[in-house]
Legacy VTK file of the C-alpha trace (Angstrom):
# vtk DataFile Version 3.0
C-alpha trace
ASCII
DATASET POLYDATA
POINTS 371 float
0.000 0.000 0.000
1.066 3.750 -0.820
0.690 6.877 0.286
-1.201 9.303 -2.358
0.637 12.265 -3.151
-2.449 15.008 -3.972
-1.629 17.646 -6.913
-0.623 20.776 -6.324
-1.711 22.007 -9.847
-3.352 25.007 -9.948
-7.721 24.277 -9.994
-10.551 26.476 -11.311
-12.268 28.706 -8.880
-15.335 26.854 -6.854
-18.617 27.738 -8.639
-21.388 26.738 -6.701
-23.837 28.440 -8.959
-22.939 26.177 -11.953
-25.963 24.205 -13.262
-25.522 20.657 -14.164
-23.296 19.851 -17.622
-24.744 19.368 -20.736
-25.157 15.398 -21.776
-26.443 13.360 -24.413
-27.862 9.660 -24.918
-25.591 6.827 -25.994
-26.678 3.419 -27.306
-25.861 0.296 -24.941
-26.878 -3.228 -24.598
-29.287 -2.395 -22.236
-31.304 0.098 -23.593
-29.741 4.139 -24.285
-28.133 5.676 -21.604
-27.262 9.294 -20.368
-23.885 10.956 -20.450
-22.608 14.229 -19.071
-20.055 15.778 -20.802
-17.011 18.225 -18.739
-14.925 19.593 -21.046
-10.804 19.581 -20.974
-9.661 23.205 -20.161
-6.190 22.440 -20.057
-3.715 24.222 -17.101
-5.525 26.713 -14.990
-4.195 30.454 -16.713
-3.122 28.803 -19.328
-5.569 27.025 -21.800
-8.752 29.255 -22.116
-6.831 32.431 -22.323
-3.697 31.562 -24.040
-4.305 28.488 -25.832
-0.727 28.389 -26.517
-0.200 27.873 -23.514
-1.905 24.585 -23.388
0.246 23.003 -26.671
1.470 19.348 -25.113
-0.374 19.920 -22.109
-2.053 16.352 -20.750
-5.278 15.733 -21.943
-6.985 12.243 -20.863
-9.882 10.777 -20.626
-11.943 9.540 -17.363
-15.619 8.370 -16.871
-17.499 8.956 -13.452
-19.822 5.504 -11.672
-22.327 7.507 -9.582
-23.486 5.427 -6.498
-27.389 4.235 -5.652
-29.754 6.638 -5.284
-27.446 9.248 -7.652
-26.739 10.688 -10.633
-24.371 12.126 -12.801
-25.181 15.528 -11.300
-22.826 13.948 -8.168
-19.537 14.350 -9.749
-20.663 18.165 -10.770
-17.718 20.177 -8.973
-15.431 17.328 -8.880
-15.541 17.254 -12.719
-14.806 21.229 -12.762
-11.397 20.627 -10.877
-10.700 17.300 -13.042
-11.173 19.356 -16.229
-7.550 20.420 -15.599
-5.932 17.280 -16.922
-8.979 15.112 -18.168
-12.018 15.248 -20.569
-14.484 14.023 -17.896
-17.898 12.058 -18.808
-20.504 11.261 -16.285
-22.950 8.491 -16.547
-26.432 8.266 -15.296
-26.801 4.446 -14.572
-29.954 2.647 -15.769
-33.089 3.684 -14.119
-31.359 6.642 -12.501
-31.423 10.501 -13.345
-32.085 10.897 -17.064
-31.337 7.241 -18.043
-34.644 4.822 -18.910
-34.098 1.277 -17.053
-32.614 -1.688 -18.997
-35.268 -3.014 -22.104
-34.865 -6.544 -20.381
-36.244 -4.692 -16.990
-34.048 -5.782 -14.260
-31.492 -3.869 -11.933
-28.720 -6.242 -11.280
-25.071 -5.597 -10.726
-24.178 -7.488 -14.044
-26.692 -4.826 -15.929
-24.643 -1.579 -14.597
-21.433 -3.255 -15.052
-22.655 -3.826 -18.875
-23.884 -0.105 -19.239
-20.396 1.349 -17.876
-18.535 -1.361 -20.271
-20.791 0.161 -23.025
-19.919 3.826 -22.286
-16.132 3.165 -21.489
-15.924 2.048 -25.040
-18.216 4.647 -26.233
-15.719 7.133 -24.583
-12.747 5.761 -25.779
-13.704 6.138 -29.822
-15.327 9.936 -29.004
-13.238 11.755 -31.788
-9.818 14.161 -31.148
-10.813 17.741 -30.254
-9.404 20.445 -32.800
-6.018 20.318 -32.707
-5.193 17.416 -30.454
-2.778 15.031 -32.229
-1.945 11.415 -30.891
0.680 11.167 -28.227
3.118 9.044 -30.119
3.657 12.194 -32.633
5.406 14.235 -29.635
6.552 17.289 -29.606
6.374 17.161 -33.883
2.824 17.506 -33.339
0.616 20.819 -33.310
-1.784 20.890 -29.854
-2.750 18.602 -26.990
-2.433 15.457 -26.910
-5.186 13.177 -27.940
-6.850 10.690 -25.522
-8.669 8.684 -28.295
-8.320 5.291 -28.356
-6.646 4.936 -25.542
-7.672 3.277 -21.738
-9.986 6.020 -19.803
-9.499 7.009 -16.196
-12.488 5.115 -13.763
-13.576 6.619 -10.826
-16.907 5.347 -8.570
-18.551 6.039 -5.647
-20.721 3.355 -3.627
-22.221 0.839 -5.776
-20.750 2.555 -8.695
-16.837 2.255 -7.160
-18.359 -1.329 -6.471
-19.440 -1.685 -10.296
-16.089 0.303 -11.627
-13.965 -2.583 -9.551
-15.998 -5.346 -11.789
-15.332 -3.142 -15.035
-11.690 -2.987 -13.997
-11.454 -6.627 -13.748
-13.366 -7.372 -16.730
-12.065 -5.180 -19.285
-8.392 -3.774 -17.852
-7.704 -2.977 -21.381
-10.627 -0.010 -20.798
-9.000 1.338 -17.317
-6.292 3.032 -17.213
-6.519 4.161 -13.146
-9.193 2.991 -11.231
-10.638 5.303 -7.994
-12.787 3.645 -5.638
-14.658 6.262 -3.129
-16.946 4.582 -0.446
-17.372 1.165 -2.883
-20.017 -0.663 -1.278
-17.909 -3.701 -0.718
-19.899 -6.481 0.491
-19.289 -7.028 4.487
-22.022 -10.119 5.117
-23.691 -7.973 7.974
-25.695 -5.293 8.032
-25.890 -2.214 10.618
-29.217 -2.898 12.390
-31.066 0.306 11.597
-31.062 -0.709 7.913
-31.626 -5.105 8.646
-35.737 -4.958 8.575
-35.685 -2.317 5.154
-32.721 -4.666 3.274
-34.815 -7.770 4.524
-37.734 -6.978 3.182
-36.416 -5.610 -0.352
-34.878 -9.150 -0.730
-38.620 -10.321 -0.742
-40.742 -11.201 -3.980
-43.141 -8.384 -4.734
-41.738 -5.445 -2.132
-39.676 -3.299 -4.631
-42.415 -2.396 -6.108
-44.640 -1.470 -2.716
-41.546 0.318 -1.554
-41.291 2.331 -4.596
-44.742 3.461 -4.169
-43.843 4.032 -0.974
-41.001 6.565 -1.347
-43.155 8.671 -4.295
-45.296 9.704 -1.239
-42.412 11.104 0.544
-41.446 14.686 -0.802
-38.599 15.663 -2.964
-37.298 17.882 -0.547
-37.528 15.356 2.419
-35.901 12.884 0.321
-32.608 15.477 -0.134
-32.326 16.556 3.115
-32.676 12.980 4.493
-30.058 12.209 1.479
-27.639 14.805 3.062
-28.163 13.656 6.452
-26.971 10.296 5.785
-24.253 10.734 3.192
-22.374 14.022 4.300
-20.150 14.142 7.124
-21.564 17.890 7.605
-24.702 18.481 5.345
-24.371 22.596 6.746
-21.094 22.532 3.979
-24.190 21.809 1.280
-24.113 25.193 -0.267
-27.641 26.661 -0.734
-27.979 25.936 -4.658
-26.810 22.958 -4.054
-29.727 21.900 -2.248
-32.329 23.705 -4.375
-30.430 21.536 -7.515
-31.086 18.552 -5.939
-34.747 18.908 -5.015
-35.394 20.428 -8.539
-33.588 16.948 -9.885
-35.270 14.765 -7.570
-38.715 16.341 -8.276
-37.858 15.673 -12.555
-36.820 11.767 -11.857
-40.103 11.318 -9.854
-42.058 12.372 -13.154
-40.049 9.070 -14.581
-42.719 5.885 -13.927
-39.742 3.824 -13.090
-37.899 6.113 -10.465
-39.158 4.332 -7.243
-38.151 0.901 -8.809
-34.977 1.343 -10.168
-33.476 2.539 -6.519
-35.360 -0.674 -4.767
-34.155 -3.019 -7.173
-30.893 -1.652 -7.906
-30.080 -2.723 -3.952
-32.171 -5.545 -4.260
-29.478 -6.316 -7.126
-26.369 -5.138 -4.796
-27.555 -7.392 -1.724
-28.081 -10.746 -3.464
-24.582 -10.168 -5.415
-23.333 -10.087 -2.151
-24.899 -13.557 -1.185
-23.231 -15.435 -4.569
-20.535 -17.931 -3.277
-16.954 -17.656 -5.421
-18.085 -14.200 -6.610
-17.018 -12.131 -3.892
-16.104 -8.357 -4.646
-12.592 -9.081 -2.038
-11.339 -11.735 -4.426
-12.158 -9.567 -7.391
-9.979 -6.837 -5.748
-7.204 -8.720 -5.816
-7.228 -9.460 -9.541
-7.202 -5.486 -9.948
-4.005 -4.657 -12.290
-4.557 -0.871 -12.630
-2.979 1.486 -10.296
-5.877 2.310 -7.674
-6.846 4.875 -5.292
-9.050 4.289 -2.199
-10.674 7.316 -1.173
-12.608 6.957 2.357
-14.319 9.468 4.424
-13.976 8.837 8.084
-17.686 9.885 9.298
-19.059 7.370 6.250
-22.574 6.080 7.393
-23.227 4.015 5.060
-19.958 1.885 4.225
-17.801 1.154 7.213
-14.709 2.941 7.126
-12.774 0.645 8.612
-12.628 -1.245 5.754
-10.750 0.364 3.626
-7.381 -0.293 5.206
-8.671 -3.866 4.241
-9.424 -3.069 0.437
-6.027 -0.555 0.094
-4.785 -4.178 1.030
-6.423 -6.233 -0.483
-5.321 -4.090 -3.876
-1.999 -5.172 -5.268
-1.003 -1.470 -6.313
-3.053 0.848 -3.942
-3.289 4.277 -2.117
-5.328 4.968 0.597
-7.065 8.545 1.120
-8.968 9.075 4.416
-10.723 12.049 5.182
-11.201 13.449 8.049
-14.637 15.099 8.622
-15.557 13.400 5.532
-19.300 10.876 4.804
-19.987 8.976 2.372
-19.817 10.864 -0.796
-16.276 12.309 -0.750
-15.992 13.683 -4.161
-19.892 16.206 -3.394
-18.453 16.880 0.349
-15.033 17.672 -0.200
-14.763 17.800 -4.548
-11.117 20.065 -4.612
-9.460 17.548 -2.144
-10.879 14.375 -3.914
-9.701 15.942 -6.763
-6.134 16.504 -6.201
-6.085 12.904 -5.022
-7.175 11.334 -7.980
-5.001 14.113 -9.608
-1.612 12.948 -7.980
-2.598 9.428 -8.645
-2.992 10.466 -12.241
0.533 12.427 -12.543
2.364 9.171 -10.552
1.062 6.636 -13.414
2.356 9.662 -16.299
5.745 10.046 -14.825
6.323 5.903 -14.746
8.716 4.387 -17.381
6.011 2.535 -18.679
3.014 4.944 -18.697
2.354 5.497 -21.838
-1.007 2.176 -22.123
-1.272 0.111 -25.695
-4.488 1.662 -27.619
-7.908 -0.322 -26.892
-8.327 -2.871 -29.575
-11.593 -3.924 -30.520
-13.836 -1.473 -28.978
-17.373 -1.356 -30.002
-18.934 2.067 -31.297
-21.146 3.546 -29.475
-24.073 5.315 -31.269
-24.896 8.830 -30.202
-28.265 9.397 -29.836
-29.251 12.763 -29.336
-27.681 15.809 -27.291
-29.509 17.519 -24.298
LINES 1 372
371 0 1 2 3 4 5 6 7 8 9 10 11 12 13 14 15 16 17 18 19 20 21 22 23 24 25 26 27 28 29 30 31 32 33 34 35 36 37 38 39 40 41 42 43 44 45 46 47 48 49 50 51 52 53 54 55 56 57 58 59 60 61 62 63 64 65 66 67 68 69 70 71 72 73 74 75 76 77 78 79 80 81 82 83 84 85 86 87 88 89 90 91 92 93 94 95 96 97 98 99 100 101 102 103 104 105 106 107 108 109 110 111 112 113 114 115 116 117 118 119 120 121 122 123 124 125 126 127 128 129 130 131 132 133 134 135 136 137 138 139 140 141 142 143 144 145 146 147 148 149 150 151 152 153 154 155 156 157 158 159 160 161 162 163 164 165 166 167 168 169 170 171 172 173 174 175 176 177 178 179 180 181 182 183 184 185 186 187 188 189 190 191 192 193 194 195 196 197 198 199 200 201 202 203 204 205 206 207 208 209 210 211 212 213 214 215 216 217 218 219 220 221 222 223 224 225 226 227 228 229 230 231 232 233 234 235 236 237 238 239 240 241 242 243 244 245 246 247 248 249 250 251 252 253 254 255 256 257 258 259 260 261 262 263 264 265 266 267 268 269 270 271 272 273 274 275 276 277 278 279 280 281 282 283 284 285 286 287 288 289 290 291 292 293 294 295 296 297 298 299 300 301 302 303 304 305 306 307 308 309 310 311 312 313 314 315 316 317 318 319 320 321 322 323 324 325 326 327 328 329 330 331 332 333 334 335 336 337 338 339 340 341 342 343 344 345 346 347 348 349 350 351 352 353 354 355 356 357 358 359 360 361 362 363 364 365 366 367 368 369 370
């Protein structure tokens, strides 16, 4: 296990104001699904102003695993900071935020892990921005380097870091880094206030009562009861933040499937848990891409004490633990999380052997419309 060095590169300004990024539908096994786009803006007082500046400048590619319950609207200001280095996309997983649920119905762990496998490759053939040229022309090149075609920086949060570990395993030639924040790791206990709720999702015929159950609860109870849980201090929530949530919140309950996709989704994540010789720990160990474990110390939901165990676990981990910090690291505190992943991202580039083999054989996504 090693220690994560965070960046010290410079980072945009907080904007706190910002609405949500701009997205479009892509094509997947499953059924279409919707993708946030933050743009690369290259070194901060360098690139927008002097785009000069920016020639050779790193430009790579990462893709963003909300956790249950989320959206794509989660990695927000943690995708502003990231934009410094990366061209940053931002799923919404099947069923959740602007994403319809699967065509063959059905919220397992296998169907997200699909969807991200679908995206990752969607991401990797996205065409070169103007003026990027592929990094094996160096310096003889004109522009930033070009990301295309090559392995795409992972990060996830919750079920998505638990999802982004599967991808990783599955399809290392797709991950570059992988960035695990809260994973929902399977622990074969649960705390007791949440025993009688998981119990009874596991049952035939609940999801859909409980689903009908949470529509009656308001939008805005639903956020602050969201915040309550999941942040380590929900009074560092700015004020728009809040009001951005609610407004989201209110536009998924217009979907008919909202209620269902969050019941089944951890109906999907419990009974993964229960499959013998599929366990996420051995899974971990088969990981081959550098990895950073980012932990909050007042997480709720996921027990921080283990991730000591999954930094271990890991054969070539960090560990990030912050203090003060719940259950959604990269909302609560998005310029430290950022610098983490950052430094983990500036230790792989300054290896001998950084520079990853292009993907071979990925399969095209289809764009489907922009938003």
């Amino acid at each position: 296990m090693q220690t994560p060095r965070p960046s010290t590169a410079a980072l945009p300004a907080p904007d706190g104001a910002r609405g949500p990024w701009p997205g479009e539908q892509v094509s997947s096994r499953g059924g279409p699904v919707f993708v946030r786009h933050t743009p690369w803006v290259g070194p901060v007082g360098g690139a927008a102003g002097d785009p000069g500046g920016a020639v050779d400048a790193p430009r790579e590619r990462a893709l963003y695993v909300h956790g249950l319950g989320g959206a794509a609207t989660n990695w927000t200001d943690f995708a502003a900071a990231m934009a410094v280095r990366v061209d940053g996309w931002a799923l919404d997983l099947p069923g959740f935020g602007a994403s319809p649920p699967p065509r063959r119905r059905g919220f397992s762990l296998q169907r997200h892990v699909e969807a991200v496998v679908d995206v990752l490759e969607w991401v990797v053939d996205q065409p070169d921005p103007v003026g990027a040229h592929p990094p094996d022309e160096g310096d003889a090149g004109r522009g930033t380097p070009s990301g295309r075609g090559r392995p795409v920086h992972l990060v996830g949060n919750s079920l998505g870091g638990l999802v982004s570990l599967a991808v990783a395993v599955r399809r290392p030639d797709l991950v570059a880094t992988l960035t695990l924040v809260s994973p929902a790791m399977p622990v074969y206990r649960v705390p007791p206030a949440f025993r009688r709720a998981i119990l009874l999702v596991l049952l035939p015929g609940v999801p859909a009562l409980a689903g009908r159950r949470l529509a009656r609860v308001s939008a805005e109870q639903r956020v602050r009861g969201m915040l309550a849980m999941c942040f380590g201090d929900p009074s560092r929530v700015p004020a728009d933040r809040v009001r951005q949530a609610v407004e989201e919140m209110r536009e998924h309950d217009e979907q008919p499937w909202a209620g269902l996709a969050l019941t089944q989704s951890l109906r999907g994540l419990m009974t993964s848990y229960l499959r013998p010789g599929r366990s996420a720990w051995r899974a971990a160990r088969r990981v081959t891409q550098p990895t950073l474990v980012v932990w909050g110390d007042r997480d709720r939901l996921v027990d921080p004490a283990l991730a000591p165990r999954l930094a271990a676990a890991l054969p070539d981990a960090r560990l990030y633990v912050q203090e003060g910090i719940g259950h959604v690291a990269m909302m609560e505190a998005p310029e430290p999380t950022a610098r983490a992943v950052l430094g983990l991202l500036e230790e792989v580039a300054g290896r001998p052997d950084a520079a990853p083999g292009p993907v071979a054989g990925a399969r095209r996504g289809r764009r489907l419309g922009r938003v």
